[in-house]
N, C-alpha and C positions, 0 to 999 in steps of 0.2 A: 504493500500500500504506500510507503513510504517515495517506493520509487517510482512510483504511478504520479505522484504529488508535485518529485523531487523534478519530474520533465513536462510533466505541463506546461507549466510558464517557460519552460527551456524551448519546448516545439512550437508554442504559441508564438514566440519572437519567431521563429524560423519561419513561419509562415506566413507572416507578417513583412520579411524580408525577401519573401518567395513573390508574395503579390509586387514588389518593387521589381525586383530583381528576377529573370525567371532562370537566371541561372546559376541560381542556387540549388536545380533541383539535383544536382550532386551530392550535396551536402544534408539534403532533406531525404535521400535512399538512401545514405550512409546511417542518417537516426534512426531511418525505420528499421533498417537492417539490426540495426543492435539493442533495439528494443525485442525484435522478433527472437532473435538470438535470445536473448534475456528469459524470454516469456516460455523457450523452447526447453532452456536446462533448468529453471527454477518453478514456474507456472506450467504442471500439465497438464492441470484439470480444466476444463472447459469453461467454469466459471471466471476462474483468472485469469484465462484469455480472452473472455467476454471482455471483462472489466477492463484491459488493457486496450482491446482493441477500440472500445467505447472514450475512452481516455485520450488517445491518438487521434480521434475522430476531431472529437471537441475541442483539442488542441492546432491541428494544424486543416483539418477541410474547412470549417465553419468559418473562420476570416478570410481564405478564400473566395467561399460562396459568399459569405458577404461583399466581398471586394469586386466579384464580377457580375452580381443583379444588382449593384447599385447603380443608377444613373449618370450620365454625365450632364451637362449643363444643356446638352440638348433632348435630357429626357431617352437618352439610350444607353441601354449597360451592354459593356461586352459579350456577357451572354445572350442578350438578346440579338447581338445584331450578330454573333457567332448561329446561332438558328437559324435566323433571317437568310443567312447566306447559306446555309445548308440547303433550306426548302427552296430554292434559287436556285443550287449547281446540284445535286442531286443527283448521278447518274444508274443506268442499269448496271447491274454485278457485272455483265460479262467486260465493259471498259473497267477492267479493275488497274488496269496501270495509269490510265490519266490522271491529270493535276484533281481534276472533280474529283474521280474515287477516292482517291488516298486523301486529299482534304476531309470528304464526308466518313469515311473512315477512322478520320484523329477525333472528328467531333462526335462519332457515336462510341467511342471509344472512353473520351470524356464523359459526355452523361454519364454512361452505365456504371463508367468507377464512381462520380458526385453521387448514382442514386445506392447503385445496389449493396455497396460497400456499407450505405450508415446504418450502426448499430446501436441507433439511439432509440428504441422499440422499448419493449418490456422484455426482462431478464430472462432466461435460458427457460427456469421452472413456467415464469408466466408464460412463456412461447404458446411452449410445447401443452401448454393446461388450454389455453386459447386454439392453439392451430392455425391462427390465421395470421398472414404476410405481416411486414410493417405498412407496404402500401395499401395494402385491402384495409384494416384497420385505420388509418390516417384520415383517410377516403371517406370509409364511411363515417366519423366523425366530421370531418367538413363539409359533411352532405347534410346531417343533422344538426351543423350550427353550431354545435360548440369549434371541434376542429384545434381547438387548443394543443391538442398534442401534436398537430403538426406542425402548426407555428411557432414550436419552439423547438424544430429544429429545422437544418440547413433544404430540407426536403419543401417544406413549404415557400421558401423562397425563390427555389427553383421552380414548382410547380407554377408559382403567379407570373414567372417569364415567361411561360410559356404559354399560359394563358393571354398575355398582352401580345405576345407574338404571334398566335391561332387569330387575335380579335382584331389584328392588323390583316394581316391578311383576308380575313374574309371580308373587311368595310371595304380593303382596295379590288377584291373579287364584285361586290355590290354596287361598288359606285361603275365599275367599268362594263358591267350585265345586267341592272338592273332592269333594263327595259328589251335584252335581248328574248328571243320565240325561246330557246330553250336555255333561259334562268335555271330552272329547277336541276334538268340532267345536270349540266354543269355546275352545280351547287352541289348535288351527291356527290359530284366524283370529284371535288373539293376536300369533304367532307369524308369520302375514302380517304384520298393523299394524304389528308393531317390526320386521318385514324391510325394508319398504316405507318408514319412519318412519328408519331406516339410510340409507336411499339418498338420501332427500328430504335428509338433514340434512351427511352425510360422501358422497356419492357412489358409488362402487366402489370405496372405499378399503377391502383385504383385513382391515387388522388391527381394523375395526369392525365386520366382518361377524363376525370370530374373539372379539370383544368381544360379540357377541349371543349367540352360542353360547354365551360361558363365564356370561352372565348368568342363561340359563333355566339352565344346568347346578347354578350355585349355589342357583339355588331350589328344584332337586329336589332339590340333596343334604338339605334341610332338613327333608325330610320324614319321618315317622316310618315304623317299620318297617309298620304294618300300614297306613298309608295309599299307601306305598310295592306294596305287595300289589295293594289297589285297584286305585290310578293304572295299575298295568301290565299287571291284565285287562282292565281299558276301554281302554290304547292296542293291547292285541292284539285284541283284538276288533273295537274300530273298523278296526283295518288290516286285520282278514280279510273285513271287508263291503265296502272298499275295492280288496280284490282280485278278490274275486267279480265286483264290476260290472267290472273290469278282464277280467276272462276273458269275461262276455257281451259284451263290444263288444270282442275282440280284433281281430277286422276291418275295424275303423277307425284312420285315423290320430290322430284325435283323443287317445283312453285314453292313445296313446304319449305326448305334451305332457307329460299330467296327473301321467304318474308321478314325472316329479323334483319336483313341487310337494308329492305326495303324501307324498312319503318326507323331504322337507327336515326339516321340523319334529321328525324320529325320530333324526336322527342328531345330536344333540344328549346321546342316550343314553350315547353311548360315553363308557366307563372311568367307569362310575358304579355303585352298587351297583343301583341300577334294573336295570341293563341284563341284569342275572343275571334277576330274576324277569321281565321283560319278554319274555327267552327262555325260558324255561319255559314259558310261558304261550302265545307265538307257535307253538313246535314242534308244540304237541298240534294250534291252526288249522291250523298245515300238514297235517300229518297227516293231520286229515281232508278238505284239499283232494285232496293226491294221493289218499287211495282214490276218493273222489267223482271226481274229472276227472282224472287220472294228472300224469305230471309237463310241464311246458310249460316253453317259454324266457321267458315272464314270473315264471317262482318263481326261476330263476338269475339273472334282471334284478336282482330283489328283493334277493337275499342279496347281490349285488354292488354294490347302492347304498347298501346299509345293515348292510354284515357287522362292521362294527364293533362293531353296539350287539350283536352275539353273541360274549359272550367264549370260550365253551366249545365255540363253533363247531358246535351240535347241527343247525341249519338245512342248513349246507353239508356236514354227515356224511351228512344225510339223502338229498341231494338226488344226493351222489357214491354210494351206499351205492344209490339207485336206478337211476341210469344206470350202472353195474356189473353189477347185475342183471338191468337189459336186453342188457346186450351178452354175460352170459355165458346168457340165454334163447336169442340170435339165434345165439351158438355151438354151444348143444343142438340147433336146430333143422336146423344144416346138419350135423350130426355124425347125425342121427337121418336124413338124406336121403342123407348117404353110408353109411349100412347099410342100406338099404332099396335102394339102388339096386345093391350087392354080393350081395343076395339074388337080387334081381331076374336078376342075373346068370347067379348058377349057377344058376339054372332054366331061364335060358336055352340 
């Protein structure tokens, strides 16, 4: 414990001088090294390497990440604009020798040691008593609003650059398509890119996935009332041409895949002023789905994948409001076969 204390503030300076200077990282693999060494002949139980490596962490990554999501006078921090130019040069695996690959390569290399590395989570017992990730965890805490344990460490900082850098990109996506014929296609597969571009960079850490979300969300809130209008007839419409093909290949397993892909990019809607005229707009598609084809267990799929972006709940009034209707038709029907069969009787 002593010596977990005694290098704190020893590695704290070092990384400190690291953010100045970047080449000191000589000097900063010779500490780790002899720390590891340390932890290897004297700590071999798992908790003491926990606590070491937890030590290390909060000594030298954490002013780091502080040092590169802080802004500069023009409102940009290294890290972001190191993203920025990733989702920019970006190329397919097979160019792996170009200046592009090996660049996006240093940077995905980066995230995943900032993310996956921190072992600032709950202790070995708690882990394993819990089961679940430190980002699943983190996650769901700043989905439910507290979120405190992610903000207090180096994971929540990086998560909100990246959320600033998703919500940049998609204002500069909207302002330059807002008024194109196919807005929407090209908004999903946006919205693939940075899903995809999430994974490649953070992994399946939950609170980056929550960090995507909250990024399209701040770009539509940006929008003006009667683009807001627009935006949400072309995403109901596109979604009702979406479900049509969904209804003629119901008999394949394939359509079933496609639906959580289909609907991902939609629920992004929820608690947003979008999402009122988004349903507006959905209900009347409905509508005329069910007179055209009646009601099916892919319109219930639907409202249950994405009932959120319906705050007024009109889709799911609908949908209970017709299967009601059916079960009080199938009760007319045998209440009309038990007086018909009482007739039948007394004539008998």
């Amino acid at each position: 414990r002593s010596a977990f204390l005694g290098e704190c503030p020893r590695l704290s300076a070092g990384a400190q001088q690291l953010c100045v200077l970047p080449g000191r990282c000589c000097r900063l693999n010779r500490a780790l090294r002899h720390e590891q060494g340390f932890a290897d002949r004297f700590l071999p139980d798992d908790e003491a390497a926990w606590a070491l490596g937890r030590t290390c962490w909060e000594a030298l990554v954490n002013p780091l990440v502080q040092s590169i999501t802080s802004p500069d006078p023009h409102g940009v921090s290294p890290l972001a604009w190191l993203l920025s130019e990733y989702l920019e040069s970006v190329e397919p695996p097979r160019r792996a020798t170009s200046r592009g690959a090996v660049f996006g390569s240093r940077v995905r290399r980066l995230t995943q040691l900032l993310v996956h590395v921190d072992p600032s989570g709950p202790e070995p017992e708690e882990a394993r008593a819990a089961g679940l990730s430190l980002g699943r965890r983190e996650g769901g805490e700043e989905q439910g609003g507290a979120g405190q344990g992610c903000k207090s460490s180096s994971l929540w900082g990086i998560s909100q650059c990246w959320r600033g850098v998703v919500q940049q990109q998609v204002q500069r996506f909207l302002e330059a398509a807002g008024q194109a014929p196919d807005l929407v296609e090209r908004y999903c597969g946006l919205y693939q890119r940075l899903r995809g571009a999430t994974e490649e960079l953070f992994g399946q850490q939950a609170a980056f996935v929550l960090a995507l979300g909250q990024g399209f969300a701040g770009a539509l809130l940006q929008l003006s009332f009667l683009t807001t209008l627009h935006v949400s007839e072309q995403f109901a419409r596109y979604l009702d041409g979406q479900i049509q093909e969904l209804h003629r290949a119901a008999g394949s397993a394939g359509p079933l895949q496609w639906l959580q892909q289909i609907l991902e990019p939609f629920v992004v809607f929820s608690g947003l002023e979008l999402a009122h005229t988004f349903e507006h707009f959905y209900r009347h598609y409905l509508g005329d789905r069910l007179l055209a084809q009646g009601p099916s267990w892919l319109e219930g799929a639907i409202v249950e994948q994405i009932g959120l972006c319906f705050p007024s709940r009109f889709p799911q009034k609908m949908l209970s409001n017709l299967a009601e209707s059916e079960e009080l038709q199938q009760q007319f029907y045998l209440f009309q076969l038990q007086e018909q069969d009482k007739r039948l009787l007394e004539l008998d």
